[in-house]
C-alpha positions as CSV (number, residue, x, y, z in Angstrom):
1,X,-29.1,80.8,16.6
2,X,-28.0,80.7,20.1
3,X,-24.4,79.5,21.5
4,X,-25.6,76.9,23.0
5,X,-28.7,75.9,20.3
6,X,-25.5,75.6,17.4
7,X,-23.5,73.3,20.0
8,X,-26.7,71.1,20.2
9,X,-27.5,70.9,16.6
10,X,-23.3,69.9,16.2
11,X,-23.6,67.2,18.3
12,X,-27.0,65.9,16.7
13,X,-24.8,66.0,13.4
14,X,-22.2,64.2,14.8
15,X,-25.0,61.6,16.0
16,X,-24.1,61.9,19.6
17,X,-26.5,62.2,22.8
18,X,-25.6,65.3,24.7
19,X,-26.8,64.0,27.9
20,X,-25.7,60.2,27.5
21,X,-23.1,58.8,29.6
22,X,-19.7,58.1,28.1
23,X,-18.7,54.7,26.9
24,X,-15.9,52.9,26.1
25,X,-14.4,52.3,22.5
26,X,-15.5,49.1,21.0
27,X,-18.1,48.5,24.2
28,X,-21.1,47.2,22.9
29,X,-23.4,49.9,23.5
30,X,-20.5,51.7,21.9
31,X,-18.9,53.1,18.8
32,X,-17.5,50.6,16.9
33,X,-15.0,52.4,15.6
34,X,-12.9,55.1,17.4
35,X,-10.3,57.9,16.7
36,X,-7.7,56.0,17.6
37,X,-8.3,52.0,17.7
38,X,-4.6,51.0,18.2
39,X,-4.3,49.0,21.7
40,X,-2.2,51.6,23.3
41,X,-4.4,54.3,22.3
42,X,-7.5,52.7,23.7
43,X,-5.8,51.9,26.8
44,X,-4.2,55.2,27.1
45,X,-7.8,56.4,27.0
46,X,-9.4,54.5,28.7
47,X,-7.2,54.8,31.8
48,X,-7.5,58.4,31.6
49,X,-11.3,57.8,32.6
50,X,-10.3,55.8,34.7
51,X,-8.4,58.5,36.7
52,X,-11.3,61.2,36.4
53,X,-13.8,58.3,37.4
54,X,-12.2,58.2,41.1
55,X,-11.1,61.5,41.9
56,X,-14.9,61.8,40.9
57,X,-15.9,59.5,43.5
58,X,-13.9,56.4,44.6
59,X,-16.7,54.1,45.4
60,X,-18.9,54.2,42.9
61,X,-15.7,54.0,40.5
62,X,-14.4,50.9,41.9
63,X,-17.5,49.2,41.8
64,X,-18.8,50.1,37.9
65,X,-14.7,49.4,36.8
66,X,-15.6,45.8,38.3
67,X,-19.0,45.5,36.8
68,X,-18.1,47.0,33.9
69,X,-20.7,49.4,33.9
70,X,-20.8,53.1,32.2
71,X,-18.5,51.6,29.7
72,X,-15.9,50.6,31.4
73,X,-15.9,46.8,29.9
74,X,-15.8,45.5,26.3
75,X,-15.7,41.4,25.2
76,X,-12.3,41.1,26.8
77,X,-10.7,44.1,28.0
78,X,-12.0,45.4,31.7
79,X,-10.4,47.9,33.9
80,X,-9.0,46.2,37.4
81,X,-7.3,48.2,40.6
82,X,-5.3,47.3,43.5
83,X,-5.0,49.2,46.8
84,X,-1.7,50.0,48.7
85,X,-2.1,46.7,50.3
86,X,-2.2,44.7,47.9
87,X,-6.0,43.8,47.7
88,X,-7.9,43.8,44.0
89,X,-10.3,46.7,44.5
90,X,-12.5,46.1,41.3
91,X,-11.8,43.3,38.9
92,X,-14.7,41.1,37.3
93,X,-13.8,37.9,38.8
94,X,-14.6,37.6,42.6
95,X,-11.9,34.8,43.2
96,X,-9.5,37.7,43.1
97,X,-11.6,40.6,44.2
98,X,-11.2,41.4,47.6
99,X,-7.9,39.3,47.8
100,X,-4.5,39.9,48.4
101,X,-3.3,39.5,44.9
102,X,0.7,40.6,45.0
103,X,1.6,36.7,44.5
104,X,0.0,36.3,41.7
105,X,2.3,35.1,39.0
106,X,1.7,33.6,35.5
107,X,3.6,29.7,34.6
108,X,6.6,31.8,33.8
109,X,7.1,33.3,37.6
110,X,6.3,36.5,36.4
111,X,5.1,38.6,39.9
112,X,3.1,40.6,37.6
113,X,0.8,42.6,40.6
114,X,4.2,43.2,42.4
115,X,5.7,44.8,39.5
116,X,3.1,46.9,38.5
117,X,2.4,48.4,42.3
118,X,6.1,49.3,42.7
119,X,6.8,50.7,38.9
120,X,3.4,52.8,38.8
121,X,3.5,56.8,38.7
122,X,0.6,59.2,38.2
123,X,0.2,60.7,35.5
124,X,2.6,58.0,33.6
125,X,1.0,54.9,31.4
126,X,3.7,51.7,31.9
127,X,3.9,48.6,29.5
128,X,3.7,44.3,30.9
129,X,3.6,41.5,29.6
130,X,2.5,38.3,31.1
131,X,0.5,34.9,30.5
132,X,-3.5,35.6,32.0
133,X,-6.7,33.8,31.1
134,X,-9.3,35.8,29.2
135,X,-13.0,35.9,31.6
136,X,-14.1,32.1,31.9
137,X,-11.3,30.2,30.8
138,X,-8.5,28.7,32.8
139,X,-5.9,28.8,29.7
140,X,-3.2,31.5,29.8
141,X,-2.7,33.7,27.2
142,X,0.0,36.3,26.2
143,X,-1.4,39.9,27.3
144,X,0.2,43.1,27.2
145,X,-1.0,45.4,30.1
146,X,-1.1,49.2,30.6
147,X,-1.3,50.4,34.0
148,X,-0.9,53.7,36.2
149,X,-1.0,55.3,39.2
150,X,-4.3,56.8,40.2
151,X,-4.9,58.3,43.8
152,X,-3.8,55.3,46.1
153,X,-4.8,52.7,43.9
154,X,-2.5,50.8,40.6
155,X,-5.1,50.6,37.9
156,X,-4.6,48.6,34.5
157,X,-6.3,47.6,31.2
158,X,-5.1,45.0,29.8
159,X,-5.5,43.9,25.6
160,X,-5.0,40.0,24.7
161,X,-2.4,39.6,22.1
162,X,-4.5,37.3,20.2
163,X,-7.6,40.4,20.0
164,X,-4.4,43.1,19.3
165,X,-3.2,41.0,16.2
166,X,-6.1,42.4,13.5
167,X,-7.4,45.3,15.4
168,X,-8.7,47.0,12.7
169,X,-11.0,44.2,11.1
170,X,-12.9,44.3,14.6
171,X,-14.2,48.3,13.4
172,X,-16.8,48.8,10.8
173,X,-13.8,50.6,8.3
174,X,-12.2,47.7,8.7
175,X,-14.5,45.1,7.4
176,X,-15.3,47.3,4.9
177,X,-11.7,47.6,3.8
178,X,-11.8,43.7,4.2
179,X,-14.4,43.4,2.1
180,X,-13.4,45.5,-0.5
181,X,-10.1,43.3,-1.1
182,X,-11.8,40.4,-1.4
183,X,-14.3,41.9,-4.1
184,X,-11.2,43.4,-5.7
185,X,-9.5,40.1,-6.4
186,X,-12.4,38.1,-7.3
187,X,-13.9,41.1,-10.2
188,X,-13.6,39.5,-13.3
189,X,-11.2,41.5,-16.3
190,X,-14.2,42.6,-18.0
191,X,-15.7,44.7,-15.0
192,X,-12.5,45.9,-14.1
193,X,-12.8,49.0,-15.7
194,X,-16.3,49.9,-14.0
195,X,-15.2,48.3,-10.4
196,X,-12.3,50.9,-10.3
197,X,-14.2,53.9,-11.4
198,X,-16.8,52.6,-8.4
199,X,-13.7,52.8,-5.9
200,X,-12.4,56.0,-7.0
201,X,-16.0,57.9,-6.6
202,X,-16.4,55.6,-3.2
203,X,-13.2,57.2,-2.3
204,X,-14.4,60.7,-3.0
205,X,-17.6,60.5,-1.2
206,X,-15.9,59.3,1.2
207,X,-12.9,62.1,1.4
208,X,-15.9,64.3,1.2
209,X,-17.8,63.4,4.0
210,X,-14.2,63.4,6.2
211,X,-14.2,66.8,5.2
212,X,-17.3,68.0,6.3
213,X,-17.3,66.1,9.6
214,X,-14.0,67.5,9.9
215,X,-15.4,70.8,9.7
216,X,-17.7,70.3,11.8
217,X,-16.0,69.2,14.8
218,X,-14.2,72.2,14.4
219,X,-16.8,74.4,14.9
220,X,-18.4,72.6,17.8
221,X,-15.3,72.4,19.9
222,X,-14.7,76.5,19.2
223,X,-18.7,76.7,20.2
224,X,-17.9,74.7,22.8
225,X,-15.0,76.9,24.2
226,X,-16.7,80.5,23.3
227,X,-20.0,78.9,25.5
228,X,-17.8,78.2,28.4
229,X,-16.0,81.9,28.0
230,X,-19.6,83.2,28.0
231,X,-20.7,81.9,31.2
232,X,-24.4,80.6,31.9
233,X,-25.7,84.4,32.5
234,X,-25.0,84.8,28.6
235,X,-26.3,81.6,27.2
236,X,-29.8,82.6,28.7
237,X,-29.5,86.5,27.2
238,X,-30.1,88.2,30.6
């Protein structure tokens, strides 16, 4: 099988679509559950797409970070920008796009915008906290906000305290970890016996799977690398 045949038959293992667009963790259209769910990792990630989306081409970036297109949106958390001067260059609400936003403060004076443009640095991911309302409400709400410097603009994805408190029971191994707890304290002393030996060979099938996907991954990313060592010249045999 060719190098670039076993790379394709990896991903089809791995269930994942070659040619699709990326998407964001937890987006709809998404995964629901992602390498690394924690809030900081997602935003972390998620602004690192942000930075490849508009050295890739500004316009186009701006305007699918504000619609929340290619993944670049999930229920609550959305990608926003502002330009040297001060003006919201993509956010989802057009009472602030297009606006001078550094006076916008939360009920605490907390010059949020201001900060942010003034404390960003390429290539660094900074921490804020301030009171915001989630899309369509007017109520404030504690959110903690990572931002970064990316070209001219200050860019930002911020996560809802309220969504960051039981992260994990939003992704399908949560509930199911959920669920298991539940069923584990309601099991009557008679089927104890039989409930644990069904969690212990749960577990194993579940190690072993890891395992193998483990494995795999492994030996797409080293087909991956040896393809791109090989140039296209090689892939086709000529």
């Amino acid at each position: 099988m060719s190098l670039k045949a076993s790379v394709l038959a990896a991903v089809l293992i791995l269930g994942m679509d070659p040619t699709a667009t990326a998407l964001a963790c937890g987006d709809g259209e998404a995964p629901t559950s992602c390498d690394d769910p924690s809030p900081n990792g997602f935003a972390s990630w998620m602004l690192g797409r942000v930075d490849r989306a508009l050295q890739s081409d500004k316009v186009r970036a701006l305007q699918d970070f504000t619609d929340g297109a290619r993944g670049f949106r999930t229920a609550d958390t959305y990608v926003f920008c502002i330009g040297p001067d001060g003006v919201m260059s993509a956010h989802p609400s057009p009472i602030l796009r297009g606006h001078d936003v550094r006076d916008l403060h939360d009920r605490t004076g907390n010059y949020f915008i201001r900060t942010m443009m003034e404390a960003a640095r390429p290539g660094q991911i900074s921490v804020i906290r301030y009171l915001f309302p989630k899309p369509g409400s007017t109520v404030e709400e504690p959110k903690t906000t990572y931002y970064t410097r990316a070209g001219d603009q200050t860019c930002a994805v911020g996560v809802y305290d309220a969504d960051a408190a039981a992260p994990a029971v939003a992704t399908a191994d949560g509930r199911v970890a959920q669920l298991r707890h539940r069923l584990d304290s309601q099991i009557p002393s008679s089927a104890r016996a039989d409930w644990t030996a069904f969690l212990e060979a749960l577990n194993a099938q579940c190690d072993e799977r890891a395992t193998v996907i483990a494995q795999v991954r492994h030996d797409l990313n080293a087909a991956a690398t040896a393809l791109d060592q090989a140039g296209p010249k090689s892939v086709g045999g000529h």
